[in-house]
PDB file of N, CA, C and O in Angstrom:
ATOM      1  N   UNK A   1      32.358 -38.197  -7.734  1.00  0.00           N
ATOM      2  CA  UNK A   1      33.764 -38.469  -7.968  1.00  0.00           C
ATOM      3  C   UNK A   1      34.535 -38.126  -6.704  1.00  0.00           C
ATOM      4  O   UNK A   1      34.633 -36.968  -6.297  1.00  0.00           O
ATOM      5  N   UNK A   2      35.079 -39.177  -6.099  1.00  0.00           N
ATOM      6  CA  UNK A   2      36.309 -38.948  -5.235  1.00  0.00           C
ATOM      7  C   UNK A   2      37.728 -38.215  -5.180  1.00  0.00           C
ATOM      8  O   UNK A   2      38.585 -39.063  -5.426  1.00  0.00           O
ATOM      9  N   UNK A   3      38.304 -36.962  -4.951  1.00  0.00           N
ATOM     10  CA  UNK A   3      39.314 -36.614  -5.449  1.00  0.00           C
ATOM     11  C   UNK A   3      40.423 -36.654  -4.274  1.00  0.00           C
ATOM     12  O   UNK A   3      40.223 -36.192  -3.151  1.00  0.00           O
ATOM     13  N   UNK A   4      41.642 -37.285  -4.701  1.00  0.00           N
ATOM     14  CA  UNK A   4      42.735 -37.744  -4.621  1.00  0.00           C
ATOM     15  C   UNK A   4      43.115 -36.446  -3.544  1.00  0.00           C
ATOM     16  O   UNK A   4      43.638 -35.502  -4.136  1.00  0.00           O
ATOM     17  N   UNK A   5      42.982 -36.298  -2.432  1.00  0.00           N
ATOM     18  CA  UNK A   5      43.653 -34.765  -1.806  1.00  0.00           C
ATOM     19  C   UNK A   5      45.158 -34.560  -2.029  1.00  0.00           C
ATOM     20  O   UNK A   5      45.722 -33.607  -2.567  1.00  0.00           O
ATOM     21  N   UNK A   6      45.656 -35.630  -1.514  1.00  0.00           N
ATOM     22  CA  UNK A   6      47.318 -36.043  -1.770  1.00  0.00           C
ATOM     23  C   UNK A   6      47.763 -35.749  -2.733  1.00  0.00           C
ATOM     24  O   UNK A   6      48.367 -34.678  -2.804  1.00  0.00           O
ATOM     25  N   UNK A   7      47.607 -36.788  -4.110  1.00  0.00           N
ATOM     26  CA  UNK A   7      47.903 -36.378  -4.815  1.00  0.00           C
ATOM     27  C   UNK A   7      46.957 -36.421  -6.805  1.00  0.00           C
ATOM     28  O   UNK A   7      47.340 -36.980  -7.833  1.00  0.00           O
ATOM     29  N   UNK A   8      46.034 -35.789  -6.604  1.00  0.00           N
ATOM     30  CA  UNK A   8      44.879 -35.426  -7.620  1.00  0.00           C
ATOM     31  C   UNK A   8      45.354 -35.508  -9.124  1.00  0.00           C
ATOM     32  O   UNK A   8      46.187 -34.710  -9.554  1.00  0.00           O
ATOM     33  N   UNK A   9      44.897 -36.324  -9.774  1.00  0.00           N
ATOM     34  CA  UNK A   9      44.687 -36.455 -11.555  1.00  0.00           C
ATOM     35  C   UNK A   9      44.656 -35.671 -11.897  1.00  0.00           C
ATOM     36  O   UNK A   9      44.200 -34.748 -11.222  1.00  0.00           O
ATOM     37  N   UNK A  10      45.250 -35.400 -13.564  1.00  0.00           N
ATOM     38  CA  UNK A  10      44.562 -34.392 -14.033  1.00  0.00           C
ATOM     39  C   UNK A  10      42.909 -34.542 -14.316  1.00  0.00           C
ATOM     40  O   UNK A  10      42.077 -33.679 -14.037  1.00  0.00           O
ATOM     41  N   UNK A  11      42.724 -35.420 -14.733  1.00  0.00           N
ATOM     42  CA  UNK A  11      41.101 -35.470 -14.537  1.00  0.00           C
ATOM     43  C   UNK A  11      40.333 -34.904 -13.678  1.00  0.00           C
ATOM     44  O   UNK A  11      39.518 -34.095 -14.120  1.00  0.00           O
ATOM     45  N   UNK A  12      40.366 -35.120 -12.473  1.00  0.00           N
ATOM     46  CA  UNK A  12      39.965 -34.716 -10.957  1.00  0.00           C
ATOM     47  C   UNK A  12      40.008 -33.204 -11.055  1.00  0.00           C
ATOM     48  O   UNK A  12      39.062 -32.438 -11.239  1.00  0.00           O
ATOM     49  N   UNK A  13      41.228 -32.942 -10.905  1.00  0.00           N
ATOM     50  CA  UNK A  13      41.524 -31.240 -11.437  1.00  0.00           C
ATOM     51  C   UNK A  13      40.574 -30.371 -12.665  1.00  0.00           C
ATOM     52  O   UNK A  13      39.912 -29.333 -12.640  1.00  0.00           O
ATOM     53  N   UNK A  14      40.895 -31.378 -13.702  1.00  0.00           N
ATOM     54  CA  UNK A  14      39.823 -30.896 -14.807  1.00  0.00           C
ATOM     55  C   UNK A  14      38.157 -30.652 -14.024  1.00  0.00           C
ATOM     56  O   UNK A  14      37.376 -29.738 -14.288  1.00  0.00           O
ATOM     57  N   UNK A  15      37.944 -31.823 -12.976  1.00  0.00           N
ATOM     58  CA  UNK A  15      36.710 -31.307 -12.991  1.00  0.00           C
ATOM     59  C   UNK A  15      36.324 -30.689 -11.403  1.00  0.00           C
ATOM     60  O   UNK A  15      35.158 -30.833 -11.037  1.00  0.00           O
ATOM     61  N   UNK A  16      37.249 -30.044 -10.520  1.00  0.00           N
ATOM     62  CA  UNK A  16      37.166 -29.171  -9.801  1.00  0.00           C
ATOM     63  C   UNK A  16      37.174 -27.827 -10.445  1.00  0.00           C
ATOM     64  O   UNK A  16      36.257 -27.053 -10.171  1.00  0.00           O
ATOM     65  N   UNK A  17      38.236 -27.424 -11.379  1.00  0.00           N
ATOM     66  CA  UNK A  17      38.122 -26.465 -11.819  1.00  0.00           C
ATOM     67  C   UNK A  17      37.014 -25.923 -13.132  1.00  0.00           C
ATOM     68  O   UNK A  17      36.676 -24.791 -13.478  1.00  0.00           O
ATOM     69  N   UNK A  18      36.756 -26.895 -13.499  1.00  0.00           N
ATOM     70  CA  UNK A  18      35.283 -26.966 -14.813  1.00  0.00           C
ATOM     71  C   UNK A  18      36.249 -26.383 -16.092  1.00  0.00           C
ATOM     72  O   UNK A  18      36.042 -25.293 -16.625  1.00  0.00           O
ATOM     73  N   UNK A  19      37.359 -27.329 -16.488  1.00  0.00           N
ATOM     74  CA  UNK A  19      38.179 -27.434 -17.382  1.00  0.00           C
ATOM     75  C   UNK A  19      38.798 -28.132 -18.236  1.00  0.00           C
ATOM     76  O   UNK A  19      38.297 -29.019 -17.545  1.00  0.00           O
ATOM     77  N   UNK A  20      39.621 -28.860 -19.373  1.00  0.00           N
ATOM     78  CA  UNK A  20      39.430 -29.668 -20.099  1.00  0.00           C
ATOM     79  C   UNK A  20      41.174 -30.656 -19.119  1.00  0.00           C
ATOM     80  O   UNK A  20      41.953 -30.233 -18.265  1.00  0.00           O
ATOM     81  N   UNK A  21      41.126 -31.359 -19.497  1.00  0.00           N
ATOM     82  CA  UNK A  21      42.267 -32.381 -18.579  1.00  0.00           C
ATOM     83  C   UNK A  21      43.133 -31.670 -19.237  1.00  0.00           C
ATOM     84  O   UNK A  21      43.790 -30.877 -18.564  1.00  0.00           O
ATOM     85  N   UNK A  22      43.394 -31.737 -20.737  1.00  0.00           N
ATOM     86  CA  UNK A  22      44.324 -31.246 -21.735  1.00  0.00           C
ATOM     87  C   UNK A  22      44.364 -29.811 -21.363  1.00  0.00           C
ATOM     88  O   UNK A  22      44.908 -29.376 -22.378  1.00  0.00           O
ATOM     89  N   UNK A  23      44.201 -28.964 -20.746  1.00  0.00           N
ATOM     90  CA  UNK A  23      44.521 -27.686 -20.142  1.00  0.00           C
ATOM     91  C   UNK A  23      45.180 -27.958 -18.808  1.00  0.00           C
ATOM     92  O   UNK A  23      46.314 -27.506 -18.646  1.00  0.00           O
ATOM     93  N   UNK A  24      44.562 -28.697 -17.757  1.00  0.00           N
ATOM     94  CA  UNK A  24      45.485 -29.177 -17.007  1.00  0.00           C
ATOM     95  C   UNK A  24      47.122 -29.184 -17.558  1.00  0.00           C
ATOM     96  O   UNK A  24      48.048 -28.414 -17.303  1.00  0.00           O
ATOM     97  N   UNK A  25      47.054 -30.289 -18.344  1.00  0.00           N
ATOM     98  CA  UNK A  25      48.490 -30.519 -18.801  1.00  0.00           C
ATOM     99  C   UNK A  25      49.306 -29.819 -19.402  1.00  0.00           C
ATOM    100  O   UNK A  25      50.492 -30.104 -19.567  1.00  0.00           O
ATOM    101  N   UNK A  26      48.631 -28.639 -19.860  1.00  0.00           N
ATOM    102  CA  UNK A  26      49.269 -27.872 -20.744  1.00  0.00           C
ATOM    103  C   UNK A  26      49.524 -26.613 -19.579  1.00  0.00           C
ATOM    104  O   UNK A  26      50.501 -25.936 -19.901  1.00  0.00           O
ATOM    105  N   UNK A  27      49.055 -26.284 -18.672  1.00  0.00           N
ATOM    106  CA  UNK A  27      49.516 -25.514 -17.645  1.00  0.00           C
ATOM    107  C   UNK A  27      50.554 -26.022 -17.019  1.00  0.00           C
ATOM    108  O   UNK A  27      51.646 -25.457 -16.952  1.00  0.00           O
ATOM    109  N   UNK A  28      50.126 -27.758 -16.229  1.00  0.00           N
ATOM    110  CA  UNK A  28      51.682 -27.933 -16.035  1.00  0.00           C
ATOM    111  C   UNK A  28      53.241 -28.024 -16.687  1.00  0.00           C
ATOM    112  O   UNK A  28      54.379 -27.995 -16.219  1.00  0.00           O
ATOM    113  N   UNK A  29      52.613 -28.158 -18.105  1.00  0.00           N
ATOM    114  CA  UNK A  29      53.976 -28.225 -19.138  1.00  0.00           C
ATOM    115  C   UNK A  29      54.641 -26.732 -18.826  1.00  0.00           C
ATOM    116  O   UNK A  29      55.860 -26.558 -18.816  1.00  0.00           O
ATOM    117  N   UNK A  30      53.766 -25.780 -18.598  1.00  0.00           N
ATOM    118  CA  UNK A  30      54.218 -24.316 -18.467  1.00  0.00           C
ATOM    119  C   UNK A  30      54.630 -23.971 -17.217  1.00  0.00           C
ATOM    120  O   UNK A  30      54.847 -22.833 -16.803  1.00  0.00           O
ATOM    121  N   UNK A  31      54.760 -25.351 -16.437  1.00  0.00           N
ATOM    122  CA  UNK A  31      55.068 -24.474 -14.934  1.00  0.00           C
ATOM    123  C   UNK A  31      54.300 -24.130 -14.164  1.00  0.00           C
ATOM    124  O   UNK A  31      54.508 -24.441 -12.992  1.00  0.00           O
ATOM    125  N   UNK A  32      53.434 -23.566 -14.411  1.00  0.00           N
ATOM    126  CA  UNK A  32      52.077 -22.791 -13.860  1.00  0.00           C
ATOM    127  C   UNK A  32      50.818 -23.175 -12.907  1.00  0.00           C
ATOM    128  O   UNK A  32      50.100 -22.421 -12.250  1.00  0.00           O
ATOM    129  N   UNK A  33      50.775 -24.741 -13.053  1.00  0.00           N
ATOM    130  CA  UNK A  33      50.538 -25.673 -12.227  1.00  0.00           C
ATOM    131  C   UNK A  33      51.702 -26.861 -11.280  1.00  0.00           C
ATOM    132  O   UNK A  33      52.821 -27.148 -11.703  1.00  0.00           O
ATOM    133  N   UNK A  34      51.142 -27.377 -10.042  1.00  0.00           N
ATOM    134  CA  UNK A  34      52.558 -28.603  -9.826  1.00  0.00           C
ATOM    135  C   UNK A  34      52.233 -29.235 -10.581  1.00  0.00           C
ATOM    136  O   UNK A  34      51.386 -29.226 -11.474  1.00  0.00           O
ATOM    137  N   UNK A  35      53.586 -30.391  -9.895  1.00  0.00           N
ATOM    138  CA  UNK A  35      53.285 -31.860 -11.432  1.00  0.00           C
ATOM    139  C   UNK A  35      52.149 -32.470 -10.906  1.00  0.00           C
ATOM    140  O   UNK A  35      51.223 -31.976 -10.263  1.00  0.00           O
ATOM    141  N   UNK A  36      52.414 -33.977 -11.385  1.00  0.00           N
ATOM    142  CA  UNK A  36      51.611 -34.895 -10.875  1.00  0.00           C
ATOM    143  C   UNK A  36      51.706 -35.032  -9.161  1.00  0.00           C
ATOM    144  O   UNK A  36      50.749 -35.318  -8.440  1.00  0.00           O
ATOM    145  N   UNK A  37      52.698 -34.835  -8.833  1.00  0.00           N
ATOM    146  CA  UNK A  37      52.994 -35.342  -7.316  1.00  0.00           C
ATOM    147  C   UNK A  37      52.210 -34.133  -5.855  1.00  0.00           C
ATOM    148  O   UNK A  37      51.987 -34.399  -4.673  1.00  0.00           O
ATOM    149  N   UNK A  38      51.989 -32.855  -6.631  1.00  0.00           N
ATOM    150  CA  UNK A  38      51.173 -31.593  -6.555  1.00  0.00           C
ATOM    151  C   UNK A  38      49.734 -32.270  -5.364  1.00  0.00           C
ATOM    152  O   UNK A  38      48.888 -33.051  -5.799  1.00  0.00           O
ATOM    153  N   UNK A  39      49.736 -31.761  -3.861  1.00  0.00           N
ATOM    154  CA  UNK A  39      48.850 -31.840  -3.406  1.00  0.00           C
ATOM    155  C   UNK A  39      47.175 -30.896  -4.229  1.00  0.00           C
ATOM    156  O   UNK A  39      47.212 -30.229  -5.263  1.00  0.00           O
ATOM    157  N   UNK A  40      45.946 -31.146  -3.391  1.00  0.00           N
ATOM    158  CA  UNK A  40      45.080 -30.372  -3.944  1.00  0.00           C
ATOM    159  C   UNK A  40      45.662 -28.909  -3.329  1.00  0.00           C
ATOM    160  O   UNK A  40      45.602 -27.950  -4.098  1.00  0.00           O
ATOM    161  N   UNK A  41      45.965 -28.792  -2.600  1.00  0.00           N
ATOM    162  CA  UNK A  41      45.583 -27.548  -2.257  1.00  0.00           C
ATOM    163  C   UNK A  41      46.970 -26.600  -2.861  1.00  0.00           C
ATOM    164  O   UNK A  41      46.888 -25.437  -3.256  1.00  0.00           O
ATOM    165  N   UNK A  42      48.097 -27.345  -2.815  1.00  0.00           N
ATOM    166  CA  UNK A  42      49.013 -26.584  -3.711  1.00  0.00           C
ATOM    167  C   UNK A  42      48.531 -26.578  -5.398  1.00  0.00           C
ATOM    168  O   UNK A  42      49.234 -25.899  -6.147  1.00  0.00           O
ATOM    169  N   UNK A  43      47.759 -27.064  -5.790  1.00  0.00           N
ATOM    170  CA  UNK A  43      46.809 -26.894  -7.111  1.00  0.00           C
ATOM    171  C   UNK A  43      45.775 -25.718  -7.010  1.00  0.00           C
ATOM    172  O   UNK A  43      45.759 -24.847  -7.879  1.00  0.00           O
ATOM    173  N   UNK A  44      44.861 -25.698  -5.881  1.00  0.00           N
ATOM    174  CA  UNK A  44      44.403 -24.575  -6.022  1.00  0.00           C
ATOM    175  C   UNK A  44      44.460 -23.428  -5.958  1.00  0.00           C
ATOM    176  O   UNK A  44      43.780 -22.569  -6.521  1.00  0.00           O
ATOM    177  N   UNK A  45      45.774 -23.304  -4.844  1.00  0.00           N
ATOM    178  CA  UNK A  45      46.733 -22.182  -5.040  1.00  0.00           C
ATOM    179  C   UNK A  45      46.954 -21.323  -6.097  1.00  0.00           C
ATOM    180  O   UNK A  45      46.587 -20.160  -6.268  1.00  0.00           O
ATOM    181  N   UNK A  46      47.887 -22.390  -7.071  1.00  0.00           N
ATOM    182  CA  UNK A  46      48.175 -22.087  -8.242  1.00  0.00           C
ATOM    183  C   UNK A  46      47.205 -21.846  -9.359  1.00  0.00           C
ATOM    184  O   UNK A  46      47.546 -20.954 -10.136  1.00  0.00           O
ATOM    185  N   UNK A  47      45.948 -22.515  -9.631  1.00  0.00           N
ATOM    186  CA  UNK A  47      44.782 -21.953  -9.959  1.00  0.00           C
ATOM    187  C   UNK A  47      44.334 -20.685  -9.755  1.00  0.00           C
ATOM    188  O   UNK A  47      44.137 -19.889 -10.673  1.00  0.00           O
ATOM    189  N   UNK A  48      44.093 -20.361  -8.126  1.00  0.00           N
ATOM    190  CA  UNK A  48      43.685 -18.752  -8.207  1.00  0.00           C
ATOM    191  C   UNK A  48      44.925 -18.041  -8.339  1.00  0.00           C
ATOM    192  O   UNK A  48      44.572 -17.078  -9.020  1.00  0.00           O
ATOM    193  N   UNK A  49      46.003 -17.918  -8.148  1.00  0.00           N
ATOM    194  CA  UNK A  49      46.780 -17.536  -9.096  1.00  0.00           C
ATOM    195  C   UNK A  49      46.972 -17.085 -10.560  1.00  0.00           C
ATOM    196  O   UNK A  49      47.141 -15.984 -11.084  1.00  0.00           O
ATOM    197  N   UNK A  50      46.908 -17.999 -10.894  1.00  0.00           N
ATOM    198  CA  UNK A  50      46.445 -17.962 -12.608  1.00  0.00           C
ATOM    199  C   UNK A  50      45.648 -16.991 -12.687  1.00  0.00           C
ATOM    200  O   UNK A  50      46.011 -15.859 -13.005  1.00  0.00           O
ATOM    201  N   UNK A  51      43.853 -17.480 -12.262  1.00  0.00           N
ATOM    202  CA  UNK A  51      43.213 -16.692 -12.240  1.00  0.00           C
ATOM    203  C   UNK A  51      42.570 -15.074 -11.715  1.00  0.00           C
ATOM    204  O   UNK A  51      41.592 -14.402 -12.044  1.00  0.00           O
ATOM    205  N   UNK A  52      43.668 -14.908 -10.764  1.00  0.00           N
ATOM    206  CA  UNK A  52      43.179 -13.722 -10.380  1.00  0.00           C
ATOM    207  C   UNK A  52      44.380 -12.890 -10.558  1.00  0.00           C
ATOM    208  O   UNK A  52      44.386 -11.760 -11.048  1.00  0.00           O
ATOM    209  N   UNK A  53      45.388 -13.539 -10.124  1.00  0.00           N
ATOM    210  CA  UNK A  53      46.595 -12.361 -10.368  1.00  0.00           C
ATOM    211  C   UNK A  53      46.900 -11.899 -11.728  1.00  0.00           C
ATOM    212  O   UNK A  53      47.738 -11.029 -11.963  1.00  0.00           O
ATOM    213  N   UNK A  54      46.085 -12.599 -12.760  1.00  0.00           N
ATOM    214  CA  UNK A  54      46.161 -11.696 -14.205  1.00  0.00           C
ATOM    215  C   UNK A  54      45.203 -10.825 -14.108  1.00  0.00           C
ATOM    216  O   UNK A  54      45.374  -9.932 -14.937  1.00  0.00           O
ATOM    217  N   UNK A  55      44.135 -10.653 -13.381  1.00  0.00           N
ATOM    218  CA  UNK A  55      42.945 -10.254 -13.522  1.00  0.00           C
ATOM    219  C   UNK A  55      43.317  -9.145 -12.471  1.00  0.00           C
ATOM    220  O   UNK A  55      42.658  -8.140 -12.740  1.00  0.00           O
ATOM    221  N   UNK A  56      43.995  -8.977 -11.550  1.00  0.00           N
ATOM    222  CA  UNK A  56      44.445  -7.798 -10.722  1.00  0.00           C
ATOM    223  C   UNK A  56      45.130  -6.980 -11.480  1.00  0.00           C
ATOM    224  O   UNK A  56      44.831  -5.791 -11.367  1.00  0.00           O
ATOM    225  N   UNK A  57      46.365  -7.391 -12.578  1.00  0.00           N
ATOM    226  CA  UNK A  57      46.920  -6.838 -13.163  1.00  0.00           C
ATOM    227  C   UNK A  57      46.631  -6.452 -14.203  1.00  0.00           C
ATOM    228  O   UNK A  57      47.622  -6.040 -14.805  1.00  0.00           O
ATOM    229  N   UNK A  58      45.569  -6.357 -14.845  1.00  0.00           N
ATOM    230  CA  UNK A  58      45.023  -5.923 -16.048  1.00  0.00           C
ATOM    231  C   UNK A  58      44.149  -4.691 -15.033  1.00  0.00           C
ATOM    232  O   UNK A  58      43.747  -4.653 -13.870  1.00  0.00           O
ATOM    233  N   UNK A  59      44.137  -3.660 -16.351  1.00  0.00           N
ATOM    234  CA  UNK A  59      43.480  -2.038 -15.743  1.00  0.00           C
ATOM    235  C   UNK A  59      42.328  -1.841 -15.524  1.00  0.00           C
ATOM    236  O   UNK A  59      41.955  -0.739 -15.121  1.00  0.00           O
TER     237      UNK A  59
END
């Protein structure tokens, strides 16, 4: 699969991150991801984000 660097699907996303598309979307509904217009790398940003800065903040 070819992924969009510019500007990446949720699909594409779903399967860089090994996640369902419908989580995609439901992160961006929350903000928490960019929109559609969201380069990759401002996506993965926000991914380890997600993922680690809860995980720093827990004891």
């Amino acid at each position: 699969m070819e992924i969009d660097l510019e500007e990446p699907s949720r699909p594409q996303l779903a399967a860089v991150f090994q996640v369902s598309s419908r989580w995609i979307g439901e992160l961006r509904y929350q903000g928490k991801m960019p929109a559609d217009d969201g380069s990759l790398l401002e996506n993965i940003e926000a991914w380890a984000a997600i993922k680690y800065d809860g995980a720093a903040a827990d004891p």
